[in-house]
C-alpha positions as a Markdown table, in Angstrom:
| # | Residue | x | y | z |
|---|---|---|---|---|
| 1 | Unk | 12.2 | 248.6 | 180.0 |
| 2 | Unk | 15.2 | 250.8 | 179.3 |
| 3 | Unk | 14.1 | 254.2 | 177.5 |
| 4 | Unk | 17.4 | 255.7 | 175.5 |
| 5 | Unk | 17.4 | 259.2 | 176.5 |
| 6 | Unk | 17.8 | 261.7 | 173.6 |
| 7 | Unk | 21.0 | 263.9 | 173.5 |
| 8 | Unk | 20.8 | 267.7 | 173.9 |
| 9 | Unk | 20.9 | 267.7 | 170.0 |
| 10 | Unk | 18.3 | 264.7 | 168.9 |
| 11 | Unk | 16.0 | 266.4 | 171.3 |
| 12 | Unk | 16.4 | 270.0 | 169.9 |
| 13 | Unk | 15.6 | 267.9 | 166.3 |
| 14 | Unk | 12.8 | 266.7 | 167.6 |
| 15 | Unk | 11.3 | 270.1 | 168.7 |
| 16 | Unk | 12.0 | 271.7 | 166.0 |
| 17 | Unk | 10.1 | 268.6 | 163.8 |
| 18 | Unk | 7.0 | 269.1 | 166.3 |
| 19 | Unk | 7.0 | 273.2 | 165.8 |
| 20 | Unk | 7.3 | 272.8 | 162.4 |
| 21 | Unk | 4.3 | 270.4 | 162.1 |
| 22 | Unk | 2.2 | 272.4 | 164.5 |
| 23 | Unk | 3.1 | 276.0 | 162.3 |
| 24 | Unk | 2.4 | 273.9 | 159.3 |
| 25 | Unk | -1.4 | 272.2 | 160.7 |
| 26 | Unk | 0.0 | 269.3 | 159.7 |
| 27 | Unk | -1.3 | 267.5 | 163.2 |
| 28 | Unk | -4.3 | 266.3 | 164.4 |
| 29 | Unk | -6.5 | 267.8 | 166.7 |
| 30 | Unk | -6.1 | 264.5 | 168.9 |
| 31 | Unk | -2.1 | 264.2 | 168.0 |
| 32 | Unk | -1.7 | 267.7 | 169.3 |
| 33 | Unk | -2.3 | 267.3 | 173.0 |
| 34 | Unk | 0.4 | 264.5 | 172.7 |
| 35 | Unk | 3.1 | 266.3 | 170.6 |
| 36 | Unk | 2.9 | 269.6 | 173.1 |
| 37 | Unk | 3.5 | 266.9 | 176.3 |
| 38 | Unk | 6.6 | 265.3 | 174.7 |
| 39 | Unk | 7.4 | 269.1 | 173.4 |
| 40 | Unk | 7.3 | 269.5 | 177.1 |
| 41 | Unk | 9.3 | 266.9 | 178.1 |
| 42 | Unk | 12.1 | 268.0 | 175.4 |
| 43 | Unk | 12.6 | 271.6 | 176.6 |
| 44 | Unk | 12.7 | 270.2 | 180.1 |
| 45 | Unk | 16.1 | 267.7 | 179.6 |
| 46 | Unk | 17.6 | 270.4 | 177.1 |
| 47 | Unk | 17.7 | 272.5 | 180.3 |
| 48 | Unk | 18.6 | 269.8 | 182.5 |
| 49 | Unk | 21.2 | 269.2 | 180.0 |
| 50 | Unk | 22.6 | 272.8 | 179.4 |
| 51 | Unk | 22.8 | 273.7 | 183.1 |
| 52 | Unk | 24.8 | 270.6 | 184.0 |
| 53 | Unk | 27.1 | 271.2 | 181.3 |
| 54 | Unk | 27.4 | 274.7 | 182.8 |
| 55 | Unk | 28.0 | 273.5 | 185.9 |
| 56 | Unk | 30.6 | 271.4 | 184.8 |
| 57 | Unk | 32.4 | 274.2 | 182.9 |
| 58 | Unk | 32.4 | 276.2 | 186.0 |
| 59 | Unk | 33.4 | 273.4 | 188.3 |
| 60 | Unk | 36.8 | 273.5 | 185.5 |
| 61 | Unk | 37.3 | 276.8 | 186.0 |
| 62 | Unk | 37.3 | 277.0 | 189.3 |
| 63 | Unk | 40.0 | 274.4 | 189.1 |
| 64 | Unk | 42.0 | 276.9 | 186.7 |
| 65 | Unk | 42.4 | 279.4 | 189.0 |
């Protein structure tokens, strides 16, 4: 079973949906457990995501010089 993973940006959507329905009380007690795992799980490939890309930018500048 193949799971699309979520760009830097439809993940960032997706927090930013889950905050707002936690500031709002909009979830269930039972729901909430669930959303603050896969909140989690976002914020963990956003970094993934931001420090490859800065790894990459540096690996290009290096190359620049």
């Amino acid at each position: 079973m193949d799971i699309k993973e979520e760009s830097y940006n439809e993940a960032i959507e997706k927090l930013r949906l889950i905050v707002e329905a936690i500031e709002k009380g909009d979830l269930e007690v039972d729901l909430l457990s669930e959303k603050v795992k896969e909140a989690s799980r976002l914020i963990k490939l956003c970094k993934d995501k931001l420090y490859k890309a800065d790894l990459e930018v540096k690996k290009v500048l290096e190359e620049l010089e």
